[in-house]
VEXKE-73313 format. One record per residue: x, y, z of N, C-alpha, C, O in turn; chain. Coordinates in Angstrom, 3 decimals, decimal comma, padded with zeros to 6 digits, m for minus. Example, Ala and Ser with C-alpha at 12.3 -4.5 7.8 and 13.67 -1.06 7.14 Angstrom:
2
+----------+----------+----------+----------+----------+----------+----------+----------+----------+----------+----------+----------+-----+
:      nc1 :      nc2 :      nc3 :     cac1 :     cac2 :     cac3 :      cc1 :      cc2 :      cc3 :      oc1 :      oc2 :      oc3 : mol :
+----------+----------+----------+----------+----------+----------+----------+----------+----------+----------+----------+----------+-----+
:  013,190 : m005,690 :  007,800 :  012,300 : m004,500 :  007,800 :  013,200 : m003,300 :  007,800 :  014,236 : m003,319 :  008,465 :   A :
:  012,850 : m002,250 :  007,080 :  013,670 : m001,060 :  007,140 :  012,900 :  000,030 :  007,870 :  013,409 :  001,138 :  008,039 :   A :
+----------+----------+----------+----------+----------+----------+----------+----------+----------+----------+----------+----------+-----+
! end
This chain:
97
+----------+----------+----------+----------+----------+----------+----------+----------+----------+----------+----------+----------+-----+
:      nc1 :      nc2 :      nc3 :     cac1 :     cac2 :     cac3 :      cc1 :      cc2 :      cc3 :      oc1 :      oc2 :      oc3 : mol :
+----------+----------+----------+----------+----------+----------+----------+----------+----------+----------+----------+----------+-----+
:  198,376 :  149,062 :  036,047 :  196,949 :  148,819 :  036,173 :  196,146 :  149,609 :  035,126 :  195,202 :  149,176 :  034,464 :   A :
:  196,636 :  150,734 :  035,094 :  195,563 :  151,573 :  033,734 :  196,033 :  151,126 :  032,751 :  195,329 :  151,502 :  031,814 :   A :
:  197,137 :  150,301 :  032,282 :  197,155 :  149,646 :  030,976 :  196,295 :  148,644 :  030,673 :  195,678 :  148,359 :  029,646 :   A :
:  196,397 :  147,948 :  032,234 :  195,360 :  146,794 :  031,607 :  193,971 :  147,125 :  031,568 :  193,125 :  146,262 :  031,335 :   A :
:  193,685 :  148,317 :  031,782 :  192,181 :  148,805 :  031,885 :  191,824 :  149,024 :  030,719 :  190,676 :  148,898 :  030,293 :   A :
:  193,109 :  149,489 :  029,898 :  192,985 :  150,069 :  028,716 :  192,720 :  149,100 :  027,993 :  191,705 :  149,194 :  027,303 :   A :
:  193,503 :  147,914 :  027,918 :  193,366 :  146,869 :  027,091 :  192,302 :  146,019 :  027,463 :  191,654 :  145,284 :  026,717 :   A :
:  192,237 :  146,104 :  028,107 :  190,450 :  144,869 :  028,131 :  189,332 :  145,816 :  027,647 :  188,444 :  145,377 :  026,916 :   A :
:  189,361 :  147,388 :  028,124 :  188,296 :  148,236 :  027,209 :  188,798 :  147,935 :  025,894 :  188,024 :  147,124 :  025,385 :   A :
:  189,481 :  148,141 :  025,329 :  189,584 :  147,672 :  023,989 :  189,057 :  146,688 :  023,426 :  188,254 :  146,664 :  022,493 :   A :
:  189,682 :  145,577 :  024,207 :  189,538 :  144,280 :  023,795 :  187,585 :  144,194 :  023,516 :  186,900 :  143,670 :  022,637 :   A :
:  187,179 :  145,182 :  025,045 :  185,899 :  144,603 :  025,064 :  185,184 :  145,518 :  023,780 :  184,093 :  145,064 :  023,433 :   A :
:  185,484 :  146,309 :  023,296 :  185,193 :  147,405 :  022,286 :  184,967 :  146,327 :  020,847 :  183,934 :  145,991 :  020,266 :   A :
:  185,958 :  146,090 :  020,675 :  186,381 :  145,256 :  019,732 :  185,537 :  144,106 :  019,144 :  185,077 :  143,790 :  018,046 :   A :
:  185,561 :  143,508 :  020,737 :  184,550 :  142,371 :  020,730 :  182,888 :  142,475 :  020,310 :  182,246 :  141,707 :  019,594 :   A :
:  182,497 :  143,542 :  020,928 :  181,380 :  144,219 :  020,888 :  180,889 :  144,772 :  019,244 :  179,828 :  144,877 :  018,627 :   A :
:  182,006 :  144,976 :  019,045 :  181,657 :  145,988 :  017,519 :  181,852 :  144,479 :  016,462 :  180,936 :  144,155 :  015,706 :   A :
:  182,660 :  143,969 :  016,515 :  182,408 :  142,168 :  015,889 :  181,192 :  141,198 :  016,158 :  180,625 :  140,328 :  015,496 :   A :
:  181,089 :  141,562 :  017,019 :  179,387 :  140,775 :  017,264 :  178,113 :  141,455 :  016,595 :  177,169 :  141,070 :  015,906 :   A :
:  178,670 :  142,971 :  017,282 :  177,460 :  143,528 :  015,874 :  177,381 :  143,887 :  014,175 :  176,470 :  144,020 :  013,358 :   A :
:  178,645 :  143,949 :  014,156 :  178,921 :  143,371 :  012,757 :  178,377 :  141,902 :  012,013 :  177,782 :  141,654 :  010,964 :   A :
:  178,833 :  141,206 :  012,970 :  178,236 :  139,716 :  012,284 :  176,454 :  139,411 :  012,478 :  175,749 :  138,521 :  012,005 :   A :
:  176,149 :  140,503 :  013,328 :  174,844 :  140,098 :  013,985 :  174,152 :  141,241 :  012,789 :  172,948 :  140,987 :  012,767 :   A :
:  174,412 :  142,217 :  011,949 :  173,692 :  142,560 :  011,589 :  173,842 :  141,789 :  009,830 :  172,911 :  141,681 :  009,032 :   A :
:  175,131 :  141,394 :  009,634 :  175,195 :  140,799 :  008,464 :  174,308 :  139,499 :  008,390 :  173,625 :  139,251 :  007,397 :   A :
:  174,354 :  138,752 :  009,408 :  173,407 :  137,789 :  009,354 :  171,803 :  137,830 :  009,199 :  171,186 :  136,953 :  008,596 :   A :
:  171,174 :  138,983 :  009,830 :  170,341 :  139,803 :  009,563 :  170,103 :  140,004 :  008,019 :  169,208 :  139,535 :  007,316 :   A :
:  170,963 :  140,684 :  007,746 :  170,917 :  141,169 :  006,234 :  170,859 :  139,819 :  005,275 :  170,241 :  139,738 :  004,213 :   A :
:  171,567 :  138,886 :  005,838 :  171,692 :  137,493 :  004,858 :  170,165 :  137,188 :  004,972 :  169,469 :  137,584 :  004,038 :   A :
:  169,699 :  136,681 :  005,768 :  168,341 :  136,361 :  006,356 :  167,327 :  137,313 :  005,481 :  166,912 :  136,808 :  004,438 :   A :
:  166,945 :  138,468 :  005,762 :  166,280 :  139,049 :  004,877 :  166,328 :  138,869 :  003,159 :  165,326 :  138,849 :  002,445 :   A :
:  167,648 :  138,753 :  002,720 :  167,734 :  138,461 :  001,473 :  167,569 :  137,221 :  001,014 :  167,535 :  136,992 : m000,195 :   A :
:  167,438 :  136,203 :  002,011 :  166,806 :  134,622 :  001,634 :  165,539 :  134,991 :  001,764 :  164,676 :  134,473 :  001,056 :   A :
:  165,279 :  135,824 :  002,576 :  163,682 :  135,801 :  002,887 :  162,708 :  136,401 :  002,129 :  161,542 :  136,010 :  002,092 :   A :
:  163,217 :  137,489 :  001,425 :  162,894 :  137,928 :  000,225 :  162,707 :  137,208 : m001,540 :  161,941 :  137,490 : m002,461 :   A :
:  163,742 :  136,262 : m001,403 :  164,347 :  135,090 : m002,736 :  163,225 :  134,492 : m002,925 :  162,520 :  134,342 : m003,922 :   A :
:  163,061 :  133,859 : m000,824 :  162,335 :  132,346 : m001,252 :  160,523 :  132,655 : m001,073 :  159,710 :  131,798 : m001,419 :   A :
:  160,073 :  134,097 : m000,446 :  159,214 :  134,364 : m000,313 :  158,172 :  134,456 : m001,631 :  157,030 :  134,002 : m001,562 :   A :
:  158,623 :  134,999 : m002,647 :  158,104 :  135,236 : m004,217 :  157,811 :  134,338 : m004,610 :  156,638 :  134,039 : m004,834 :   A :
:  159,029 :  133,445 : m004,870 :  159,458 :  132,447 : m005,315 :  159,210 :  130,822 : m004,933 :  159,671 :  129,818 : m005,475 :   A :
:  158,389 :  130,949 : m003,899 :  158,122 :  129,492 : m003,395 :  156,533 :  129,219 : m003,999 :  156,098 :  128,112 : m003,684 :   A :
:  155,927 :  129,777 : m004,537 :  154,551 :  129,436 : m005,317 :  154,840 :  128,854 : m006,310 :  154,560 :  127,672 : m006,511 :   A :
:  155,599 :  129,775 : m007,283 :  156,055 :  129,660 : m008,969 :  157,046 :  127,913 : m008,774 :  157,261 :  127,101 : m009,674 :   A :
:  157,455 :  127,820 : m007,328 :  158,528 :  126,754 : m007,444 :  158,046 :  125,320 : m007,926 :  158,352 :  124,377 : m008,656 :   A :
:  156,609 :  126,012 : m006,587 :  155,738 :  124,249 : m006,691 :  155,057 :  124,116 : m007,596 :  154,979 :  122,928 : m007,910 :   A :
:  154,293 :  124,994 : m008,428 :  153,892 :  125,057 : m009,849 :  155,122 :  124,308 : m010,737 :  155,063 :  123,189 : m011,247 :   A :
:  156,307 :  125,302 : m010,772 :  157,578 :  124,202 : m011,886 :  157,948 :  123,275 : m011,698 :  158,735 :  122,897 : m012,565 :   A :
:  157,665 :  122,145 : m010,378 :  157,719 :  121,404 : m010,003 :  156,814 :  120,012 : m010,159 :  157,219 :  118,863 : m009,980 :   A :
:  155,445 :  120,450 : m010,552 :  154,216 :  119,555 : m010,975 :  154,261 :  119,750 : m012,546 :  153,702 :  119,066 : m013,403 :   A :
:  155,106 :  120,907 : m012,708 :  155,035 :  121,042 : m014,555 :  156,416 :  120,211 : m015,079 :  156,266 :  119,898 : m016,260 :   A :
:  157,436 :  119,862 : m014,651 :  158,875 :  119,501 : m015,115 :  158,216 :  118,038 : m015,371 :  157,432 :  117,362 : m014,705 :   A :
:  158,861 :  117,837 : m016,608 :  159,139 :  116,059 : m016,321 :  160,496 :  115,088 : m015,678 :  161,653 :  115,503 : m015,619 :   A :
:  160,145 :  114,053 : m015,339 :  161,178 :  113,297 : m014,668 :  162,954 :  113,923 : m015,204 :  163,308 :  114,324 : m016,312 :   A :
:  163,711 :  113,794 : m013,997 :  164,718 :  114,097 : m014,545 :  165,416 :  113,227 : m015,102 :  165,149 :  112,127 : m014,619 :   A :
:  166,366 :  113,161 : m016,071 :  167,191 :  111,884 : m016,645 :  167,642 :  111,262 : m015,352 :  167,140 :  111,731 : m014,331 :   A :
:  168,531 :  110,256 : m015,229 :  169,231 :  109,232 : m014,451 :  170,616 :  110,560 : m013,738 :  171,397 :  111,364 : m014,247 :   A :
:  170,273 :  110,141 : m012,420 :  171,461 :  111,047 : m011,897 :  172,604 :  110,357 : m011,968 :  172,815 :  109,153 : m012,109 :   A :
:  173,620 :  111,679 : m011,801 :  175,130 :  111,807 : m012,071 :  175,772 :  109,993 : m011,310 :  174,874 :  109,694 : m010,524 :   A :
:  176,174 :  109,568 : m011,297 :  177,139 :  108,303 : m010,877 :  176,976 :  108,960 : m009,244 :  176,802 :  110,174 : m009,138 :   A :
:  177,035 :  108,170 : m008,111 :  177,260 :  108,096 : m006,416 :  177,902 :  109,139 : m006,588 :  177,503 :  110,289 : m006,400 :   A :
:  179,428 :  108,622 : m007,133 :  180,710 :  109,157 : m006,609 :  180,652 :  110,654 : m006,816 :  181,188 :  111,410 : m006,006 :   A :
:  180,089 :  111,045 : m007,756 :  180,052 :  112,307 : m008,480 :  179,051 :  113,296 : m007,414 :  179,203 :  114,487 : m007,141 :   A :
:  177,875 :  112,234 : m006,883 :  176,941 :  113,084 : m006,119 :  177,438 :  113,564 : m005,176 :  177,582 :  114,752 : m004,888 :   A :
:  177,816 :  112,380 : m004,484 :  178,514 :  112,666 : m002,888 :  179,962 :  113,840 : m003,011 :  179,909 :  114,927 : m002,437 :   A :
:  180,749 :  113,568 : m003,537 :  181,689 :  114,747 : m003,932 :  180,725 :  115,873 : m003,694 :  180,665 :  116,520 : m002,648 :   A :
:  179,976 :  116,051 : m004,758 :  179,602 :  117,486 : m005,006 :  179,150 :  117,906 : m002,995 :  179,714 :  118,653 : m002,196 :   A :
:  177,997 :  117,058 : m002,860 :  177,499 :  117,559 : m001,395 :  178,446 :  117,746 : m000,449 :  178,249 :  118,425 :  000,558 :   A :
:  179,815 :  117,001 : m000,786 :  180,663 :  117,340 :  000,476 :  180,956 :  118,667 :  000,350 :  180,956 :  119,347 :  001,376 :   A :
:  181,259 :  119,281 : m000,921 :  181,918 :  120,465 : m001,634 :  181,006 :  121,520 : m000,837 :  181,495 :  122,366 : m000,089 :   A :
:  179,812 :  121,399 : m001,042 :  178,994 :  122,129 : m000,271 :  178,572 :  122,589 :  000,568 :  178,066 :  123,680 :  000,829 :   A :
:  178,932 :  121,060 :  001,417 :  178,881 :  121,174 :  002,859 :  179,935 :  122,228 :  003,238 :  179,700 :  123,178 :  003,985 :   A :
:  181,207 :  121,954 :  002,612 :  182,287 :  122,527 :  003,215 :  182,258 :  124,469 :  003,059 :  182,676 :  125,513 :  003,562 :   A :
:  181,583 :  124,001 :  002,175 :  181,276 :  125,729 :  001,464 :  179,992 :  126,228 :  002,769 :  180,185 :  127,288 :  003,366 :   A :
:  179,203 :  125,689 :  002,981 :  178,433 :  126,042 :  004,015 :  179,096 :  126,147 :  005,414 :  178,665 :  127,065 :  006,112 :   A :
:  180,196 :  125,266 :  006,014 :  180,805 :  125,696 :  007,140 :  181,850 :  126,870 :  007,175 :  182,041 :  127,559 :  008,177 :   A :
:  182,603 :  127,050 :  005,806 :  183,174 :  128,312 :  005,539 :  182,143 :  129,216 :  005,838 :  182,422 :  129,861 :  006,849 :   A :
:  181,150 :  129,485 :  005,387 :  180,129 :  130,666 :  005,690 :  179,871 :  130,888 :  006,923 :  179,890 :  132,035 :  007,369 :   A :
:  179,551 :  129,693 :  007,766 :  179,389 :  129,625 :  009,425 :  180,468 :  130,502 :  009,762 :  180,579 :  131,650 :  010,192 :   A :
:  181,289 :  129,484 :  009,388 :  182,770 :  129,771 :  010,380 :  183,008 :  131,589 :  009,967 :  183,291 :  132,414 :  010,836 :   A :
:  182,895 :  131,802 :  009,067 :  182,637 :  133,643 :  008,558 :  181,773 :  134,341 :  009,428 :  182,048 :  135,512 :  009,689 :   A :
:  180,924 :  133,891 :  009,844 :  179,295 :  134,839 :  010,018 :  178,649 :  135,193 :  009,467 :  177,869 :  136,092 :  009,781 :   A :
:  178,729 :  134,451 :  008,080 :  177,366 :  134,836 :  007,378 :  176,685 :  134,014 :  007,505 :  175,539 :  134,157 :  007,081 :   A :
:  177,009 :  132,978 :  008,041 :  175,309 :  131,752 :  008,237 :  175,274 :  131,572 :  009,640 :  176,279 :  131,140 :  010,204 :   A :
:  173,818 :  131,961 :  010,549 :  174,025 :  131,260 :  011,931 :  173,986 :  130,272 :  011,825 :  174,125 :  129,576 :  010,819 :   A :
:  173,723 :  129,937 :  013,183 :  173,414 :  128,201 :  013,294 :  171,985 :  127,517 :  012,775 :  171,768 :  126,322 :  012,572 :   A :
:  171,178 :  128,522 :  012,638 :  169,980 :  127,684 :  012,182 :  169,969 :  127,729 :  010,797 :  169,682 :  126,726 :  010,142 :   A :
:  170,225 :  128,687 :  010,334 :  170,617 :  128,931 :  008,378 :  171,635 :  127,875 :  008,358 :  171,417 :  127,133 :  007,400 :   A :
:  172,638 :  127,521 :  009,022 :  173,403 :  126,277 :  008,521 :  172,426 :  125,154 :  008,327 :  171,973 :  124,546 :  007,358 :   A :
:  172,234 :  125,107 :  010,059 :  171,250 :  123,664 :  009,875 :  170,346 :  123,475 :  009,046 :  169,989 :  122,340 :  008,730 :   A :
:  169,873 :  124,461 :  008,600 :  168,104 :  124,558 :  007,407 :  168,343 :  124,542 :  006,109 :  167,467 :  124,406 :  005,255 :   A :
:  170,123 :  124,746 :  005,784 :  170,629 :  124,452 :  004,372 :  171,474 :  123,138 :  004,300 :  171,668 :  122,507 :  003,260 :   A :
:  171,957 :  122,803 :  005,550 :  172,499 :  121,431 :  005,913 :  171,135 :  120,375 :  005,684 :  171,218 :  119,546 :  004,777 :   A :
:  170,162 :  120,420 :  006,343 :  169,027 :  119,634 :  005,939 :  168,526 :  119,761 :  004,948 :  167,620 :  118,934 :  004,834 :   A :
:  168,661 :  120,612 :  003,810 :  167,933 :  120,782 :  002,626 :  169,061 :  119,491 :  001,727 :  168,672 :  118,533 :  001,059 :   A :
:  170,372 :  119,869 :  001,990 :  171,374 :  119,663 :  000,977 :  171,626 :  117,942 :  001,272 :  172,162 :  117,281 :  000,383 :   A :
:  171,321 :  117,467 :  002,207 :  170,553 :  116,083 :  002,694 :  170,084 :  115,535 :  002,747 :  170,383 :  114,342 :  002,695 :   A :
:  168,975 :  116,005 :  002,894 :  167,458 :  115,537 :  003,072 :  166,989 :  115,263 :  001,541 :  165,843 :  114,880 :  001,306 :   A :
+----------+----------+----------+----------+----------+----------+----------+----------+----------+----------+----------+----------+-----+
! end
């Protein structure tokens, strides 16, 4: 019986110190988007009314590839803990939309 006491305190130790690990890295991710896009979202829509049309995009096949690539690169990050669920979804809808 005190083994298994031992091991579920552990276990629960463990668990605990991984959640706040990922909970503060996500944190930290968050702030550093929030910092990027905070500056940077004036100057964007300004370069945006200043650019001219872009040439003819890449061929379908070429587009869609790339976004899957991305996608997949964005659920690696989930599946890590560096993106929650709403930073997925809010870069999933950007990379979409």
């Amino acid at each position: 019986m005190p083994g298994l006491l031992r091991g579920v305190a552990r276990t629960a130790v463990v668990a605990g110190t991984a959640t706040a690990v990922s909970n503060r890295v996500s944190r930290r991710q968050a702030g550093r988007w929030a910092a990027q896009e905070a500056p940077s979202q004036e100057p964007q829509q300004v370069q945006q009314v200043q650019q001219p049309p872009q040439p003819a995009a890449a061929p379908a096949g070429d587009d869609m590839s790339h976004r899957l690539d991305q996608l997949k690169q964005l659920g690696e990050l989930k599946e890590q803990g560096v993106l929650t669920d709403a930073e997925f979804e809010e870069q999933k809808r950007r990379l979409l939309g």
